[in-house]
N, C-alpha and C positions, 0 to 999 in steps of 0.2 A: 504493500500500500504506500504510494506516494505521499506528501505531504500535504498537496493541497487537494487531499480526498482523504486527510487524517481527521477524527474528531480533534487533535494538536491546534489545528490549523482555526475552530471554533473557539477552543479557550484563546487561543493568542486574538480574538479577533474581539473576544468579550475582554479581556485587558487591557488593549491600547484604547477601549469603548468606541468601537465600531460596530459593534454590534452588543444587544444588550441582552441579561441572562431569558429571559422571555422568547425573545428571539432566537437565539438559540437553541431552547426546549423546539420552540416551533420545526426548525429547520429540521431538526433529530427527527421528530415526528412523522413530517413529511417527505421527507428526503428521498423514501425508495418510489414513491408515489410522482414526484416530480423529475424523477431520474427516467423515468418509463416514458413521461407524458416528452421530455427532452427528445429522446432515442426516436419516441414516432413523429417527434415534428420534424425530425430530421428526415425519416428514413423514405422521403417519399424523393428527397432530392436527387439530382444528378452525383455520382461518386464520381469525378476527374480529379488532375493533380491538385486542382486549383481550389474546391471544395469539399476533399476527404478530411474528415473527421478525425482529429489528432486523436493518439493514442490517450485511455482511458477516460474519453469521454461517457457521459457527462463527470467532470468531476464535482469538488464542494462547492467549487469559484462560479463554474458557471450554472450550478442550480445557487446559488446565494444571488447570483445577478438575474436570473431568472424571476425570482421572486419579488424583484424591486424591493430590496429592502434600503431603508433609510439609517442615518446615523442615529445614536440615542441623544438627548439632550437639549434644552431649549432651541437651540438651531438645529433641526433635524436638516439632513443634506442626504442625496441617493448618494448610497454606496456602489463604489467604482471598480473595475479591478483594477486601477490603477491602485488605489486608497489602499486593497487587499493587498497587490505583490510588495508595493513602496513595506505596508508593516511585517512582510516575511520577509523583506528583504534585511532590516532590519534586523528582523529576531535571528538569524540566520547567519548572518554578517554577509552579506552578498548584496553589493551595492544596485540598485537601481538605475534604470537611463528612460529616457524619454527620446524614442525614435525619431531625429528628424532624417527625413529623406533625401530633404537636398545637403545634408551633409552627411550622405553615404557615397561611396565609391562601387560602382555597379561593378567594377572587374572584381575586387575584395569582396562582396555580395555574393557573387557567382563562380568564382574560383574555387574557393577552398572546399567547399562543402558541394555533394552536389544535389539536385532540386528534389529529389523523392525523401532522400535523406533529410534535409533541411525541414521540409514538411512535414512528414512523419515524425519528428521527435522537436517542430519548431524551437530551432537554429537558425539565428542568422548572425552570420559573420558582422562586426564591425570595421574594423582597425587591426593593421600589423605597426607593430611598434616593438622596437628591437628586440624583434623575433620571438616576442609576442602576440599572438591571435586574441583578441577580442569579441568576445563572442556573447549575445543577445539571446536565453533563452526563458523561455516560459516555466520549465520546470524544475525547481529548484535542489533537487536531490538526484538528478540524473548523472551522477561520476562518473558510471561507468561509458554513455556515449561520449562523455568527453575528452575521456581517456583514448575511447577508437577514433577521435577526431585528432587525438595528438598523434597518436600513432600513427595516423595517413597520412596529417599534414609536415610532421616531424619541427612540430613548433608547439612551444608552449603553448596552454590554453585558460584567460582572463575571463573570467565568466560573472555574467549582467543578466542583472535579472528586467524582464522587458515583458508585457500586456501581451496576451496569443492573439488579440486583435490587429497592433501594430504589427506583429511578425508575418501573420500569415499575409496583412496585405502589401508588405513592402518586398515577401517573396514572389509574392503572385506578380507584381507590378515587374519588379527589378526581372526576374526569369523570363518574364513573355517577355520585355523587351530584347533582352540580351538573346535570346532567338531570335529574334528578329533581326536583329542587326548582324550577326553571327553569319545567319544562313544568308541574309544579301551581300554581307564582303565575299560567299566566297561564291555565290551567286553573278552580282554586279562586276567586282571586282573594283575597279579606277573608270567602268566602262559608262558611260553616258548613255543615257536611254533617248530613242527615235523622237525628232522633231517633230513639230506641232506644229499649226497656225494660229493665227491668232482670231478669234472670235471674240468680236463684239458684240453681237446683236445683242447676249444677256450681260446683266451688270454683275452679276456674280453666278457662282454654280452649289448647289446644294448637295454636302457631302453629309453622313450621318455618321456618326463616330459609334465604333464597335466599342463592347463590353470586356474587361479584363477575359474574359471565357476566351469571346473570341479571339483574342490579341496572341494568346498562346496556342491556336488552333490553327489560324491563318496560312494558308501558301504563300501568300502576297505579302512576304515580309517588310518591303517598302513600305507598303502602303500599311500595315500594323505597326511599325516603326514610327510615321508619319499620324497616323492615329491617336498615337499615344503620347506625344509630343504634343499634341493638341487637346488631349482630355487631361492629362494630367497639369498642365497649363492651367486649364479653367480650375483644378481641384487646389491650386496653389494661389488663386486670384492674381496671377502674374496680368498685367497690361502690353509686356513686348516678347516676343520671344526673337532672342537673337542665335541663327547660324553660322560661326564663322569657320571659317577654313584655316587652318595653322599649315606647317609645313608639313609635320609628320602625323596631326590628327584635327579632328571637326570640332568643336567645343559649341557646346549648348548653354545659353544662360537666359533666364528669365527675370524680368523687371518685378519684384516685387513689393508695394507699396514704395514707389521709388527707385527701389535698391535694387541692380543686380548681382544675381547668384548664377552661378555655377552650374548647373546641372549635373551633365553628361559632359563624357571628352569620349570621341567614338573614331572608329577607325578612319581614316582618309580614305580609306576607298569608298564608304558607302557616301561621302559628301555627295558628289556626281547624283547618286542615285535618289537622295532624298530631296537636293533642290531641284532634280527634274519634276520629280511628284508631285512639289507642292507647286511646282512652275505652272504646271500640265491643270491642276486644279484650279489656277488662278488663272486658264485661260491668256499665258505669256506665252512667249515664242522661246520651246525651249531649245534651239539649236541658235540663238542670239544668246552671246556669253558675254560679250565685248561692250555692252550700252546698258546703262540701267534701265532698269524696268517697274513698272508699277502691275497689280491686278488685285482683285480679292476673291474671296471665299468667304460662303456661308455653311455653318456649319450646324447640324441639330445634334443635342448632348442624350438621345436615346430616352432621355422622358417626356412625357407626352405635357407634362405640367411646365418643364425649361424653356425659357426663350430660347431660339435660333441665336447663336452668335456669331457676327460678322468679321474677317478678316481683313483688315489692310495688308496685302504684300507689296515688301518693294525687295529689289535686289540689286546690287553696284558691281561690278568688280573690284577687285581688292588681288592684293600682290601676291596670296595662291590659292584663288579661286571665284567663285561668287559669295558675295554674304549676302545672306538672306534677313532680313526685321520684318515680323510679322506684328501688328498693331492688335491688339484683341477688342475688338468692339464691342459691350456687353450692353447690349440695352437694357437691365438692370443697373448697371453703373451711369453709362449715357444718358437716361431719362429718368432724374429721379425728382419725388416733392420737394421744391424750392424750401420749404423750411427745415428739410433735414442736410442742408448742403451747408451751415454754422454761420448763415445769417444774422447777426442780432437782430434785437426787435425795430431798431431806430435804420439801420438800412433793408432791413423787409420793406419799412412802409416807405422807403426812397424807389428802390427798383420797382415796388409794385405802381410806385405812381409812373415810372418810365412802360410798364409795360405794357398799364391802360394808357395811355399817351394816343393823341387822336391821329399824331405825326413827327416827327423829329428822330434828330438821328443821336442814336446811343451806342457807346462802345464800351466792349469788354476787352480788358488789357492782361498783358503778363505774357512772362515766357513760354517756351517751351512744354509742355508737359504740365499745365499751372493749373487747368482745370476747364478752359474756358471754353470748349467744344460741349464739357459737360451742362457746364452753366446756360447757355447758348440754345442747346438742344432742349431742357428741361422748363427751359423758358416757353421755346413753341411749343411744344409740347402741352403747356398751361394754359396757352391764351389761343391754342388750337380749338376753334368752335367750324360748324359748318357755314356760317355766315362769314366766315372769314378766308379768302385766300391769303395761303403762306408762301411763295415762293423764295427759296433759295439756290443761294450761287455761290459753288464749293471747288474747291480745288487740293484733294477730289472730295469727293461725297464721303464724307464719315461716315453715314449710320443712314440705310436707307429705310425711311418712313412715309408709308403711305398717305400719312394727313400732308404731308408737305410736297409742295412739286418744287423739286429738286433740281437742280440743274449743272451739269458736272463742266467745268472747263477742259479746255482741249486745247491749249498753244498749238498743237502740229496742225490744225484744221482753220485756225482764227476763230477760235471760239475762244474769246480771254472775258477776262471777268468786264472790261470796255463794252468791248462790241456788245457780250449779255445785256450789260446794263442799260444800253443804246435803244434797244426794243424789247426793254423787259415792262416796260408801263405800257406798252400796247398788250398786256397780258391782264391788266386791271387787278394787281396785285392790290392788297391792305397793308400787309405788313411783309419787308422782304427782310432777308437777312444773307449777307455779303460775307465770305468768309475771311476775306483780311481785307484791308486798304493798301494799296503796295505803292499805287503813283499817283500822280496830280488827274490823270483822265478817269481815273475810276471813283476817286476821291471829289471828284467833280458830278459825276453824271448820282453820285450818293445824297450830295445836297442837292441836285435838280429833284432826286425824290423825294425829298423829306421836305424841299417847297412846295409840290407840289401836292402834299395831304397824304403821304404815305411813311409809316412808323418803318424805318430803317434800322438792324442790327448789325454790328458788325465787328471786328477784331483790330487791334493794333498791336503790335510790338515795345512796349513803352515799360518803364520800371514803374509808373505808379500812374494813379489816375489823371492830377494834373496835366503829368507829360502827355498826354493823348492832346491837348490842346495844341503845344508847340509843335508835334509830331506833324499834325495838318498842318501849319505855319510853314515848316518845312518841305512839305511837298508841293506847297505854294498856292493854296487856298487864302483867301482875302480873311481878315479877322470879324471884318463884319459878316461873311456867309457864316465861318463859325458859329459865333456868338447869336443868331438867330435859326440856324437851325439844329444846332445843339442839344442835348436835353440834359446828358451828363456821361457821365462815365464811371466803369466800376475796372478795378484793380482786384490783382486774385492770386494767389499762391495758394499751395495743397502743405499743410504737414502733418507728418503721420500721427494717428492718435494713440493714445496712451493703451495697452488691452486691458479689458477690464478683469481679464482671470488673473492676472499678475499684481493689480495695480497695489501700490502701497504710499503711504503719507512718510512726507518728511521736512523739516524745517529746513529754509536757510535766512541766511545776515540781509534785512532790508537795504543795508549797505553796498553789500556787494553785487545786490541786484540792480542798483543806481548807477552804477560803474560801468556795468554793461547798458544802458542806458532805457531799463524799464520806469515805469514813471510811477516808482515807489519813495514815501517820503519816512524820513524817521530811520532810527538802528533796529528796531523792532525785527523780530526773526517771522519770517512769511511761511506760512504750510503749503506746500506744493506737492504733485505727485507726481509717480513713475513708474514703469513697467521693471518688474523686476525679473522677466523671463520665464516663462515657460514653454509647454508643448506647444500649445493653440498660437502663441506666436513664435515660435519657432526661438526662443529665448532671446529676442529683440528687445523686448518689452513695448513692440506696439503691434496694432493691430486694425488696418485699415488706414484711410485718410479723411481729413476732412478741411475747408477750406477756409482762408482766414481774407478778409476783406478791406476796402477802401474804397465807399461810394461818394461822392459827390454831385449834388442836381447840380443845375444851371441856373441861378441867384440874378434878379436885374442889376447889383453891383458885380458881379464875376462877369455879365456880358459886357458890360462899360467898361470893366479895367482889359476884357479880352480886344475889345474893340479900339483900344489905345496903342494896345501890343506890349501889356503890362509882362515881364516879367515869369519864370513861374515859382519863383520865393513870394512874389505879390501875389498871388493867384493862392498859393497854398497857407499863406495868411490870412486871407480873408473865408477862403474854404474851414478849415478846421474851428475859426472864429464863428463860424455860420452852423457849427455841429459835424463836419466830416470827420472821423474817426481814421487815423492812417492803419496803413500797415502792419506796424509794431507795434501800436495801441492794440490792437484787434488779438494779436496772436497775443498779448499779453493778457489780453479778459479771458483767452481760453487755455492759458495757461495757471491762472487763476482758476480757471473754471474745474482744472483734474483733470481736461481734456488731451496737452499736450501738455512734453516738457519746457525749458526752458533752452537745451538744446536745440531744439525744432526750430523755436520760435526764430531765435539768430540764424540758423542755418538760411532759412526761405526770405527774412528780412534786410538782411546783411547788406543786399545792394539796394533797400529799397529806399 
């Protein structure tokens, strides 16, 4: 009898009070009773590598998680098997880990052990580290397999005690894949797959992403390779996934909340084979290596309840090979309720007055990556009724939506955002929205709309809201077309929020927060919070993003100082005098607020 099918295993569980002596009795009670009803809610399933039944199931662990039971004690909390291995691991002295997967090495995953093995007594390798094996398993008194895992691998063996939930699916994941790649280097080889043309007529193509099952059943290992790069992406809420080609291997890294990681680092030969694939699916020309490329894909995640999510692909050349950045467009992300985007209450009611506006043109600012596609979109989105047409004019189309008639630029054809906007009011738009301002002739024909009684949206490149005023000055619009048909401007950076399964409180010197230049007064020590890492955020201590702001309307003194050609130290004086909120004020209410650090806040503000 194992451990965790030892009555042992109930006393240590009523002593650390995880379970209470009541509870206990109960479980005794019914124990053979729920062990039966386990065995047939199983026994109807498919038995492959992927879902057989680890050795002596059910044991205590998964009839105590069966039974939903709670902790004892004024805060009752559902008891986890995490909560259960974390106190054997303890009693035991066999430390605990908490599986992240992008910080596993798929060759160390699949090397050492092999996959019937690995599954049947869930094993999964971690780390070699001087010429010790590291190794993740579920069952805490199994010596003897580990003992024939030293003996094959002829390396010591460090053994972690880790959740059967995390092992089985980071073996399932990591093995289908590594087939996959496996059987197309020796498949593909370095060899490029057969040219394509290129088809426009549709805007993207609709691929359906297979199930872990099928991933490790597949012929089409490309295309399961390609799959799963793509489903596991959305399971990690990455926004880019970047392909690059090294000299001797492929490297995989995904954007997450920000940050890129790592993935995969895969053979060189299968690069050829994979950005054919995803070429081929985006509808590019894949025998053109030498020019860059744009296309997309849409993809459905296998449940009938998930949005479809949209691809941007683009591809460049690079010094050995293509790289490939695919853009993840989630219309869960893309289109969400404007008041969970970290509006205050005092620029809600500012944008919401820009958005009922009967005309005039409004811009949204910031970098790269700052938010403003999301903001933009979630706006039409809002004020999308059927009495209203939307048109938009994107370069290219982010996120196609059918309330919106959309309109994709095309430089190779003369279709630029000019010529659009030349014969876009003979379309009897309401409200259009322009996906950046770039010169004086588009920046022109933008105030022809918004004189003539149409609500214009649309983008700049500027570090703060003011700047969007000079930014026109510069392109060479008059200050009095500005200043009248103007409405305002909102400013936007993302930083990441604090997760809330980590979060913890701690003091710092109101001093030292003035230094960096928060608009704290007094020595007094301030309560701030922080992620102290864990699973759910992959020990970052954040989880998600959210946006921090700088709106400003348009004031009958801000159009008389714009119409002078005042300045924008004058202009951002009498704004903040008038209630505008910058940048750094903002990130700092939400730094206050638990929401972010104090890190964050400097990170996104620094230049602003």
């Amino acid at each position: 009898m194992t451990y965790l099918n030892s009555n042992a295993l109930l006393e240590l569980l009523v002593q650390v009070r995880l379970l209470s002596p009541a509870q206990q009795r109960f479980i005794l009670e019914n124990r053979d009773k729920q062990a039966q009803h386990l065995i047939r809610q199983f026994g109807g399933r498919r038995r492959d590598d992927t879902v057989k039944l680890p050795l002596g199931f059910p044991d205590l662990v998964d009839i105590i998680l069966s039974l939903g039971m709670q902790t004892p004690g004024p805060k009752p909390e559902p008891l986890t098997e995490e909560m259960i291995l974390k106190a054997v691991g303890r009693e035991l002295g066999i430390p605990f880990t908490n599986l992240d997967p992008l910080k596993l090495d798929m060759e160390v995953v699949t090397k050492y052990i092999s996959k019937t093995f690995a599954i049947r007594h869930l094993l999964l390798p971690l780390a070699v580290k001087d010429g010790v094996l590291q190794v993740a398993s579920y069952f805490p008194d199994n010596q003897q397999v580990l003992e024939d895992v030293e003996r094959v691998t002829q390396l010591k063996v460090e053994q972690f005690l880790a959740t059967k939930q995390d092992i089985k699916q980071i073996l399932a994941e990591f093995f289908g894949f590594q087939h996959s790649i496996s059987a197309a280097e020796s498949q593909f080889g370095a060899a490029d797959s057969g040219a394509s043309s290129v088809d426009i007529g549709n805007l993207e193509q609709y691929v359906r992403l297979s199930t872990t099952q099928e991933l490790s059943s597949t012929d089409q290992h490309i295309k399961a390779a390609v799959n799963h790069l793509f489903r596991y992406a959305l399971e990690q809420r990455a926004s880019d996934i970047h392909i690059e080609p090294k000299r001797d291997a492929c490297t995989v890294r995904y954007r997450i909340d920000g940050v890129l990681h790592t993935i995969h680092t895969l053979p060189k030969a299968v690069h050829s084979a994979i950005t054919s694939r995803i070429k081929s699916l985006a509808r590019m020309d894949i025998a053109e290596k030498r020019r860059p490329q744009d296309g997309r894909i849409k993809i459905g995640r296998g449940d009938d309840n998930a949005l479809d999510v949209e691809l941007r692909v683009s591809t460049v050349p690079v010094a050995f090979g293509e790289k490939t950045v695919l853009r993840i467009l989630n219309p869960e992300i893309m289109f969400q309720n404007l008041d969970g985007l970290g509006f205050s209450r005092r620029d809600r009611a500012v944008y919401n007055g820009f958005m009922n506006a009967p005309n005039g043109l409004v811009f949204v600012t910031g970098p790269t990556g700052s938010g403003k596609s999301t903001t933009l979109y979630s706006t039409l989105k809002q004020v999308a009724t059927p009495e209203k047409n939307i048109v938009t004019v994107e370069d290219p189309v982010e996120m196609v939506y059918e309330e919106f008639n959309q309109i994709a630029v095309q430089p190779q054809i003369e279709v630029t955002f000019s010529n659009i906007l030349r014969n876009i009011l003979r379309q009897d738009p309401d409200i259009i929205m322009i996906g950046e301002i770039r010169d004086l002739e588009t920046a022109s024909y933008a105030v022809q709309a918004a004189l003539t009684g149409h609500l214009v949206f649309s983008t700049l490149h500027t570090n703060d809201a003011i700047s969007s005023v000079l930014r026109l000055e510069d392109l060479g619009l008059e200050p009095f077309l500005i200043a009248s048909t103007m409405r305002g401007a909102l400013a936007q950076r993302l930083v990441r929020r604090i997760c809330p399964h980590c979060l913890e409180r701690y003091r710092v010197s109101g001093e030292s927060l003035a230094r960096l230049g928060f608009p704290v007064s007094g020595r007094d020590s301030v309560e701030l919070a922080r992620g102290k890492g864990c699973p759910q955020c992959r020990n970052t201590g954040y989880l998600g993003r959210l946006g921090i702001f700088e709106i400003f309307p348009m004031s009958a003194q801000l159009k008389k100082l714009i119409a002078t050609r005042a300045n924008d130290n004058e202009l951002r004086q009498i704004a903040i005098r008038e209630g505008m909120t910058t940048l750094r004020e903002d990130a700092w209410r939400k730094v206050r607020a638990g929401l972010t650090t104090v890190e964050e806040a400097l990170r996104v503000t620094s230049e602003a």
